[in-house]
N, C-alpha and C positions, 0 to 999 in steps of 0.2 A: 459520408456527409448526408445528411437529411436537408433537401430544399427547402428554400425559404416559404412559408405562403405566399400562396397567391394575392396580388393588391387589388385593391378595389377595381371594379368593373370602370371602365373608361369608355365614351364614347370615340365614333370613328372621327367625328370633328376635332377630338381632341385629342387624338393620334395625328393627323393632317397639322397639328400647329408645327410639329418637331418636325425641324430640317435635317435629315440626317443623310451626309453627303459621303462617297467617295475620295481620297485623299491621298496622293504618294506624298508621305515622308522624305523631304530630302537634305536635312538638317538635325540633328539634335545635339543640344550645347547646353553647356551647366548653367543653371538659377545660380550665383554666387552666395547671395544672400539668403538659399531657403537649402534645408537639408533633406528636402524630399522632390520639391519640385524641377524637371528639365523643360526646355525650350524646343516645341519640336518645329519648324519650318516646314509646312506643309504647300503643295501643290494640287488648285482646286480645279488646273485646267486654265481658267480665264484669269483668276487670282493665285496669289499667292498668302498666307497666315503663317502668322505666330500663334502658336495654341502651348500652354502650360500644361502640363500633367507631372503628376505626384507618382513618380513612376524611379525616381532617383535611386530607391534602396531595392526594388525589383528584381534588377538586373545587374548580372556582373559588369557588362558590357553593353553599355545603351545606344554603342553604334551598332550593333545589330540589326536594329528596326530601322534602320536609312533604306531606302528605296521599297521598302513597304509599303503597301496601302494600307488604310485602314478606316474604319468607318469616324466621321466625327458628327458634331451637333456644332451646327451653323450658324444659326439663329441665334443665340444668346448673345447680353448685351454684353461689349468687352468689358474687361474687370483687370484690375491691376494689383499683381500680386505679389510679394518681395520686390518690390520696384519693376514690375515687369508688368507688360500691357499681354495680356491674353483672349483675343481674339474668336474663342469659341471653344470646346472640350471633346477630347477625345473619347472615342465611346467604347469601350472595353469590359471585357470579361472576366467575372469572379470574383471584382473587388470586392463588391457589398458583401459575399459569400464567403471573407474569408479566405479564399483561394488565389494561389500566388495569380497575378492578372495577365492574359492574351490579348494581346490585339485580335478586336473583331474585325477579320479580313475577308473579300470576296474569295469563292474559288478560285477564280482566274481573272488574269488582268482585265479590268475593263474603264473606259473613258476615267479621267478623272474629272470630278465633279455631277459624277452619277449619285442623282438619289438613290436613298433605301425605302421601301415602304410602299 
């Protein structure tokens, strides 16, 4: 596979908008009404979220990722999608790529609700 180009040059202020937080996964449950999206139930530490991700046809077995962390994007306004209230997006890797997708996870356990960045 040959990488994508590089994107436009971005300021460090505009890196600073993106929240990008920490997260143990302690739920995931089918969207009924979408054939790609799951529900995962995340723990940020002080809260808890529902976050959606298009992650349905992925994996054989989408309990796998329960007690995972993984990194998500916080900040975005909620959005409701096949009748479901989604709370903020998973932030993973390979999708734009192509490439079947990994959760982006820390090496080792650490607080939930740790920034990235």
């Amino acid at each position: 596979m040959t990488p994508a180009e590089i994107k436009p040059d971005i300021t460090f202020a505009d890196f600073e908008k993106l929240d990008i937080r920490v997260g143990t996964i302690t739920a995931v449950e089918d969207v009924e009404k979408s054939d790609k999206l799951l529900k995962l139930i995340v723990d940020f530490g002080d809260h808890t979220r529902q976050i959606l991700a298009g992650m349905k046809k992925e994996r054989d077995d989408p309990q796998e990722i329960v007690g995972k962390q993984s990194l998500f994007v916080v900040n975005m306004p909620a959005r409701k999608m096949a009748g479901e209230l989604s709370q903020g997006m998973l932030f993973d890797i390979g999708y734009a790529d192509g490439v079947l997708p990994a959760l982006a996870m820390p090496e080792r356990p650490v607080p939930n609700g740790t920034r990235a960045g």
